[in-house]
C-alpha positions as CSV (number, residue, x, y, z in Angstrom):
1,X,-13.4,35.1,9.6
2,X,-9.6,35.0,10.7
3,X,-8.1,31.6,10.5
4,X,-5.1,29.9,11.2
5,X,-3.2,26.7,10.4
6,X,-1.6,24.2,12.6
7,X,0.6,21.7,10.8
8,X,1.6,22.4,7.2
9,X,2.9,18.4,6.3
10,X,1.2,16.3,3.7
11,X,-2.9,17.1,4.3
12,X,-2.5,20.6,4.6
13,X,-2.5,21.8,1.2
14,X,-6.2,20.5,1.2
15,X,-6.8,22.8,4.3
16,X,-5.6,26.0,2.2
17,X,-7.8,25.2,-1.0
18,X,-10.5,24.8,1.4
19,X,-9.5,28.3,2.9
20,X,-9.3,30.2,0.0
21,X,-12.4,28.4,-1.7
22,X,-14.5,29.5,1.5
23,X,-12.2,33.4,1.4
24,X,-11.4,33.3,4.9
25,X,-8.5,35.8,6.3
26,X,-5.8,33.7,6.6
27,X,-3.9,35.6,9.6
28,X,-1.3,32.9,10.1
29,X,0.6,29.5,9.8
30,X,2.9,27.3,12.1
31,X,4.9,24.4,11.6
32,X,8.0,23.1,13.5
33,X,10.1,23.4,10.7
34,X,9.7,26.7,9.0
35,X,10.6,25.5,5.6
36,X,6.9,23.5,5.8
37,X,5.2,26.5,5.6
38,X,7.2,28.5,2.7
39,X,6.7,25.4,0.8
40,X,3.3,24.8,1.2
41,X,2.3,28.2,0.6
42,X,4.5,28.4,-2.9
43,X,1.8,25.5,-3.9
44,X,-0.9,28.1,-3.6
45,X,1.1,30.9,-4.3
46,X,0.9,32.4,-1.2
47,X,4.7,32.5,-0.4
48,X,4.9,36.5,-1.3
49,X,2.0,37.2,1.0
50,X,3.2,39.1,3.8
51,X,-0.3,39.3,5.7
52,X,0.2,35.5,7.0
53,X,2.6,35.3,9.6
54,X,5.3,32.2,10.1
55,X,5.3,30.5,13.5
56,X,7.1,27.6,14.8
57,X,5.2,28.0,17.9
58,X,1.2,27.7,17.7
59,X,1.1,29.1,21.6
60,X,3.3,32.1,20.7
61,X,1.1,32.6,17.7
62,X,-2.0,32.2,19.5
63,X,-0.9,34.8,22.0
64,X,0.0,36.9,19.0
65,X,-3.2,36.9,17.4
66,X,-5.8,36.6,20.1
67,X,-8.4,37.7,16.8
68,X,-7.9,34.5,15.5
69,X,-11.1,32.8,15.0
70,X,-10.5,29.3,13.6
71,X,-7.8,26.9,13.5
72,X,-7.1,24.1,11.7
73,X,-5.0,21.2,13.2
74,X,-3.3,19.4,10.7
75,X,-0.1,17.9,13.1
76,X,1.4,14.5,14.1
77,X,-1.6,12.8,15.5
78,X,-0.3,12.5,18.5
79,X,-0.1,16.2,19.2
80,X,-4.1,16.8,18.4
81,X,-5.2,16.5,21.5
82,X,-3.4,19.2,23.3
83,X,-3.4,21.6,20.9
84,X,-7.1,21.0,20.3
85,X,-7.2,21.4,24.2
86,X,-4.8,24.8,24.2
87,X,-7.1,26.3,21.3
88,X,-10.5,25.6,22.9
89,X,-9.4,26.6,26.6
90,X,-8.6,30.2,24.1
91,X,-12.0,30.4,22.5
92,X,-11.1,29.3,19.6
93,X,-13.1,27.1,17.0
94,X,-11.1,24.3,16.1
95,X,-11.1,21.5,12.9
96,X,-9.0,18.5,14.4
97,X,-7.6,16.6,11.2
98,X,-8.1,12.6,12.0
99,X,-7.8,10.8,14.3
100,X,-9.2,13.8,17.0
101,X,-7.0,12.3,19.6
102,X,-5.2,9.1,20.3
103,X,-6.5,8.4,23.6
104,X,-10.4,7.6,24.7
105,X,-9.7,10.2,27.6
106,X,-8.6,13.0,25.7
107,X,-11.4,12.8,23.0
108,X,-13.9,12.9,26.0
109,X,-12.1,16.0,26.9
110,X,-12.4,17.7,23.7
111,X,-16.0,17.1,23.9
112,X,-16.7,18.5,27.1
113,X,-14.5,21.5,27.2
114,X,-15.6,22.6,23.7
115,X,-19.2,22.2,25.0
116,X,-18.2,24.2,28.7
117,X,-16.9,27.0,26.8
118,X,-19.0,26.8,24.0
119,X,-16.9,26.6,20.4
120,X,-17.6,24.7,16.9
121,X,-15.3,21.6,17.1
122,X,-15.5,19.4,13.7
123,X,-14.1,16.7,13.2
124,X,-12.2,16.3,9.4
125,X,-14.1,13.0,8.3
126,X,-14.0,15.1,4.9
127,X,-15.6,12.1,3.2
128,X,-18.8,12.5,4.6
129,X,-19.0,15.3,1.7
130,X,-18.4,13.2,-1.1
131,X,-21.5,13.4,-3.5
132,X,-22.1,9.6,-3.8
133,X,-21.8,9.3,0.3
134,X,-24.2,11.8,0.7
135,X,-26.7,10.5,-2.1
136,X,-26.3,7.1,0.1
137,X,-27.0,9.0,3.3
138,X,-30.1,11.2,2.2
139,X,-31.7,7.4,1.0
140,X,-30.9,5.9,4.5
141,X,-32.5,8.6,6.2
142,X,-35.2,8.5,3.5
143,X,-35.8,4.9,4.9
144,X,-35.0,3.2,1.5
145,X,-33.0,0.3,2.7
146,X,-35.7,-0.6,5.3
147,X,-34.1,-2.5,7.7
148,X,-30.5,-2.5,7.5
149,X,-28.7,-6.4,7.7
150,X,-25.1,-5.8,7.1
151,X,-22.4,-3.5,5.8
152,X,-18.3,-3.5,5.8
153,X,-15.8,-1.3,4.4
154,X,-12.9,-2.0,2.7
155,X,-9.5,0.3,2.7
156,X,-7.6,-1.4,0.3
157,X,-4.4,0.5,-0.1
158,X,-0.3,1.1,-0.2
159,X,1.9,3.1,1.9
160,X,5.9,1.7,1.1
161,X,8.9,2.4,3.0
162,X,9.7,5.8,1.5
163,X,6.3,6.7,3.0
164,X,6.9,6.1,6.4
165,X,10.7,7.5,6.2
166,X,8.8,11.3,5.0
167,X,7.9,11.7,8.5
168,X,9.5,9.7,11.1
169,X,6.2,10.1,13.1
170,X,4.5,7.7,11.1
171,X,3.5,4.4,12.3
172,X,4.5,4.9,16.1
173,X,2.4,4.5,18.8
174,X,2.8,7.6,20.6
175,X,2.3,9.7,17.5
176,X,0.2,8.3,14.2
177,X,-1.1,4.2,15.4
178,X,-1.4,2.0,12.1
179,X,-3.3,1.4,9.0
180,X,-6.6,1.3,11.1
181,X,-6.0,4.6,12.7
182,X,-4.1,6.8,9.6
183,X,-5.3,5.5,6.4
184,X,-8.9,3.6,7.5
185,X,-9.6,6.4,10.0
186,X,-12.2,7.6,7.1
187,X,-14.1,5.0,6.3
188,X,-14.5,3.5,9.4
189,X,-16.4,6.6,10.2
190,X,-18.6,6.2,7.1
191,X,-19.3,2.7,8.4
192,X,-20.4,3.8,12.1
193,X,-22.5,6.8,11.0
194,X,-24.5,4.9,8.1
195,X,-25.3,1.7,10.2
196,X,-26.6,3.5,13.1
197,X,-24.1,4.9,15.5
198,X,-25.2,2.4,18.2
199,X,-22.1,-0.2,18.3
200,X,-22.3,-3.2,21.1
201,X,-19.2,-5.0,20.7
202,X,-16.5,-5.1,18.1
203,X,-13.7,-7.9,17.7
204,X,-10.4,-7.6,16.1
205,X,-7.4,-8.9,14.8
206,X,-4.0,-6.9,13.8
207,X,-1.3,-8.1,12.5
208,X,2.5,-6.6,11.1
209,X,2.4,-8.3,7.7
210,X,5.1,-6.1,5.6
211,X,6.5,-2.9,7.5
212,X,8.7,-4.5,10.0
213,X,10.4,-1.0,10.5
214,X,6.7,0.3,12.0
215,X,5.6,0.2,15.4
216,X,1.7,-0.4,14.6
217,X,-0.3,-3.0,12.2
218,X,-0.3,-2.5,8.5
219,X,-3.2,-5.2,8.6
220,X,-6.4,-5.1,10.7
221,X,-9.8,-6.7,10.3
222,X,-13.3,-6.6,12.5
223,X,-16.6,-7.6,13.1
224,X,-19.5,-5.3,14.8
225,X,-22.6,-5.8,16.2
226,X,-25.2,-3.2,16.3
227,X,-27.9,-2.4,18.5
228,X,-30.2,-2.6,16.0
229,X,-29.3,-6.0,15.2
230,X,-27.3,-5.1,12.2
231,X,-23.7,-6.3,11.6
232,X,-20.3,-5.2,10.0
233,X,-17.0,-6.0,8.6
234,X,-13.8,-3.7,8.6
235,X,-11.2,-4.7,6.5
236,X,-8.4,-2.1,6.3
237,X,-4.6,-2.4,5.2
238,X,-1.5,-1.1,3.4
239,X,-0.2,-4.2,2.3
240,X,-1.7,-3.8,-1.8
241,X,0.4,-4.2,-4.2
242,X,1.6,-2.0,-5.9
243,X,-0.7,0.6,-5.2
244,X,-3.9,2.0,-3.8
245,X,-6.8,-0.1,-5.0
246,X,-10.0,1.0,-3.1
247,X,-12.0,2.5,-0.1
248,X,-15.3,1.0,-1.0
249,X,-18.4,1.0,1.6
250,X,-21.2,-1.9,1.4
251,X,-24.5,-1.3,2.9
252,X,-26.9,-3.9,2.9
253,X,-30.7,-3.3,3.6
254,X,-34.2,-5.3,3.1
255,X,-35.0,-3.1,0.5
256,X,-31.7,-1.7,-0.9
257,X,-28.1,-2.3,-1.8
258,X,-25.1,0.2,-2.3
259,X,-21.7,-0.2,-2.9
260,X,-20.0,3.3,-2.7
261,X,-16.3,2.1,-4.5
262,X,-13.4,4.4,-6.1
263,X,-10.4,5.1,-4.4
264,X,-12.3,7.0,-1.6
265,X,-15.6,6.3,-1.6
266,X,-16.4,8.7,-4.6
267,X,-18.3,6.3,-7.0
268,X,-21.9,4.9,-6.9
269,X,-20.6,1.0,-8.4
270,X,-24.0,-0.3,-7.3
271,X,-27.2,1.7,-6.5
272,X,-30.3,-0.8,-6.2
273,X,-33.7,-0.1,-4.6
274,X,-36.5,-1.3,-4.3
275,X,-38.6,1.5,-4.9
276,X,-36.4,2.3,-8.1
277,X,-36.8,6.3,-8.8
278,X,-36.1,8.1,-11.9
279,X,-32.8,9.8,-10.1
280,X,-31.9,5.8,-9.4
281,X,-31.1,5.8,-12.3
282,X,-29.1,8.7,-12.8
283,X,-26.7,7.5,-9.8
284,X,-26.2,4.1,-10.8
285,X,-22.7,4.5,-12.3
286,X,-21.7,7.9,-10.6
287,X,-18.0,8.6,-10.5
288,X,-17.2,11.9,-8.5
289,X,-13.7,13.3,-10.2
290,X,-10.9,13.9,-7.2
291,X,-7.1,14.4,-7.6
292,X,-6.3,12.7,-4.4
293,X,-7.5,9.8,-2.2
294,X,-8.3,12.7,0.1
295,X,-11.3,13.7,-2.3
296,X,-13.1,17.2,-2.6
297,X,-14.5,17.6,0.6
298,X,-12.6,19.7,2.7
299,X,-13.8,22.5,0.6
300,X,-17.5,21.9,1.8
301,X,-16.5,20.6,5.4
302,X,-14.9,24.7,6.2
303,X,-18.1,25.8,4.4
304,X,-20.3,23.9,7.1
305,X,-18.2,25.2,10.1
306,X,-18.1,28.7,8.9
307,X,-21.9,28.7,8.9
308,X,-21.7,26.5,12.5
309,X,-19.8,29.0,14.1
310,X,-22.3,32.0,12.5
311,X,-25.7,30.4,13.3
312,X,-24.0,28.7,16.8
313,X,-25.1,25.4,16.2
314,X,-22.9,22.0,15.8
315,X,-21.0,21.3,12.9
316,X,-22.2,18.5,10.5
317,X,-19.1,16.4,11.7
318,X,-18.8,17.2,14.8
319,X,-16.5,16.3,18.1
320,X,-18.7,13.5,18.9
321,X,-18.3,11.9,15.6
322,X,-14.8,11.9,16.1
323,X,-14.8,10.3,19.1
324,X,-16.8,7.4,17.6
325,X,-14.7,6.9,15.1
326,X,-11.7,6.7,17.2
327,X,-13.5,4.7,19.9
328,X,-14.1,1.4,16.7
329,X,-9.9,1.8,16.3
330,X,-9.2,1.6,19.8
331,X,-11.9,-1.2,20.6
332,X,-10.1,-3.2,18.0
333,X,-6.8,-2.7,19.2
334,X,-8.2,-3.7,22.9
335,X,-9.9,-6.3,21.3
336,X,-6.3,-7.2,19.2
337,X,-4.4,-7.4,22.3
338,X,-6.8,-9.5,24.5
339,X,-8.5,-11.7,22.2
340,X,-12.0,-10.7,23.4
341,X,-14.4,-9.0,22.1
342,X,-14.5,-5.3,23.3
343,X,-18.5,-3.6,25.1
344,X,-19.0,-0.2,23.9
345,X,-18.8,2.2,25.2
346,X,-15.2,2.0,25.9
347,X,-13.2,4.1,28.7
348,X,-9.5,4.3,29.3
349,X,-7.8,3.2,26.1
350,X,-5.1,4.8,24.4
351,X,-3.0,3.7,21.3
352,X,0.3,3.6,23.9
353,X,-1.7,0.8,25.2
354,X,-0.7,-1.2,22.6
355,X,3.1,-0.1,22.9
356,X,5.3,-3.5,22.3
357,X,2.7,-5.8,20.5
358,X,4.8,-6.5,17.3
C-alpha cells in the first residue's frame, strides 16, 4: 500500500515506526520546512532513501503521486481539516492526527464526504490500542461492571515555555486550542467511548493559570451527564510540576472498578470485579512498557486501517469517534465562555470562538 506523510513535527516519528512496522511503500513526505523531513527520516535512517520524495507542498505532491493510497496528517491542528478535505475529495484514505478538526462544522464535513466518496478515515486516538485500555474495554462490553455510575479522567501533565516556543503554533486558537484540546485530546476520548458515547450535557470551566504567553487554557475541568444516567469528571492540565505525572482513567460500575494509570493510560493500578476470574488476576498490576507518553499504539492503529481499507469496512477509530471527541472540548469551551451548561449534540462551534477569552 503506497503511503504518504503530512507533517513531519514532533508526532511524526511515531507515524514512520508505525509505517515501517506495518511495511507499507512509503512514496513520499511533506513538510513546510524541508529540513523537517531530512531530520525525521535520519531518526529512522531513512534520509539516504531516494524512493521517498521531499515536498513542501502536500497538493503538488498529491498531484504528483495520484497512486498514493494513504496519508497521514500529522500538521498544525489547525490545518487538519482542509487537508483531510483536499485528500478525501482525491480518493485518498486518510489518518487525521488529533484533534480531526478545530471546528464542529468541518468534522461533520469530514464525516460526510469520506462517507460520499467512500474512503477509510481514522481518527489517531492511538490510545484506544493500549493493552490495559483494551483489557478494560473487552470487560465493559463483557458486561462486568453492570451498570456503570461514574468515571473521570485525569491528564495530569507539563508543557513549559520552551515547549510552546518549538512551534509558534502552539497554544493559539486558530491553530492547536489548549491543554483540553492538545494534550487531553486522548483521554477524553477514552472517557466518551467507555461510558457510553451518549453525552447530554457537559459543563466547564477554563482557566490561564501559568502560560500567560498562550492564547488558550492550560487548566480545564468538566462534569457530564450521560444518557444512561451515568456521570463523569474531566480534569485535564499542564500546570504539574515539574513534570508529567499521569493520564489515568476511572471507571466505576455496580459490579466493577478500574483505574487504568501510568503516564498514558498504560497500567492496570486497580482491576476489581465482581466475578473475579483467573486472568483478574493476572491484570491487576499490569504495566504496558512505552518510551513516550504517546504509547505503542500507532503501530496497531495503521495495522487496523490497512485491513479497513482491504476488507472496506470502517476503521476501529473512526471519523465519528473523532468528532466526539472534539465535540466534549468544544462543549466545554462553549460551556467556559457562557457559564451554562452545553445540550449535545452541539452545532456551530469552533475553537476561534473562544478568540480573546484570556
Amino acid at each position: 500500500m503506497k503511503y504518504a506523510l503530512i507533517g513531519c513535527g514532533r508526532i511524526a516519528v511515531n507515524h514512520v515506526k508505525a509505517v515501517l512496522n506495518n511495511q507499507l511503500e512509503f512514496v513520499a513526505a511533506c513538510d513546510v520546512t524541508l529540513e523537517n523531513i531530512e531530520s525525521l527520516l535520519a531518526k529512522q535512517d531513512l534520509n539516504q532513501d531516494s524512493t521517498i520524495a521531499r515536498y513542501a507542498d502536500y497538493k503538488k505532491m498529491i498531484e504528483e503521486h495520484p497512486e498514493i493510497e494513504l496519508a497521514a496528517i500529522a500538521t498544525p491542528s489547525g490545518m487538519h481539516a482542509e487537508i483531510a478535505l483536499y485528500c478525501i475529495d482525491h480518493g485518498i484514505n486518510v489518518i487525521i492526527e488529533k484533534p480531526i478538526a478545530m471546528s464542529i462544522n468541518d468534522a461533520d464535513e469530514i464525516i460526510r464526504r469520506s462517507e460520499e466518496k467512500g474512503v477509510v478515515v481514522c481518527a489517531c486516538h492511538q490510545n484506544r490500542f493500549n493493552v490495559a485500555v483494551q483489557k478494560t474495554r473487552r470487560a465493559l462490553e463483557a458486561g462486568r461492571f453492570g451498570k456503570l455510575s461514574h468515571g473521570s479522567i485525569h491528564v495530569r501533565w507539563n508543557r513549559n515555555q520552551n515547549y510552546y516556543e518549538q512551534a509558534p503554533w502552539r497554544g493559539t486558537w486558530l491553530q492547536d486550542g489548549g491543554c483540553l484540546m492538545n494534550q487531553c485530546i486522548h483521554g477524553i476520548d477514552l472517557l466518551r467511548w467507555m461510558m457510553g458515547d451518549e453525552v447530554d450535557t457537559v459543563y466547564g470551566v477554563t482557566r490561564q493559570q501559568q502560560h500567560p504567553y498562550l492564547e488558550a487554557e492550560d487548566i480545564g475541568m468538566a462534569v457530564l451527564t450521560f444518557k444512561n444516567g451515568a456521570v463523569a469528571t474531566i480534569e485535564g492540565t499542564t500546570n504539574v510540576y515539574p513534570q508529567n505525572l499521569e493520564e489515568t482513567l476511572y471507571l466505576f460500575g455496580e459490579n466493577g472498578t478500574v483505574k487504568v494509570g501510568g503516564k498514558s493510560t498504560n497500567n492496570l493500578d486497580v482491576w476489581d470485579f465482581l466475578d473475579e476470574t483467573e486472568e483478574d488476576q493476572e491484570n491487576k498490576g499490569l504495566e504496558e512498557q512505552t518510551s513516550n507518553v504517546y504509547g505503542n499504539g500507532h503501530t496497531s492503529l495503521y495495522a487496523d486501517v490497512i485491513d479497513a481499507i482491504a476488507k472496506h469496512r470502517k476503521p476501529y477509530v473512526d471519523a465519528v469517534a473523532g468528532r466526539n471527541a472534539l465535540e466534549i472540548i468544544l462543549a466545554i469551551y462553549k460551556s467556559a465562555k457562557t457559564g451554562q451548561p452545553v445540550k449535545l449534540p452541539l452545532t456551530d462551534f469552533s475553537s476561534m470562538d473562544m478568540e480573546g477569552e484570556f
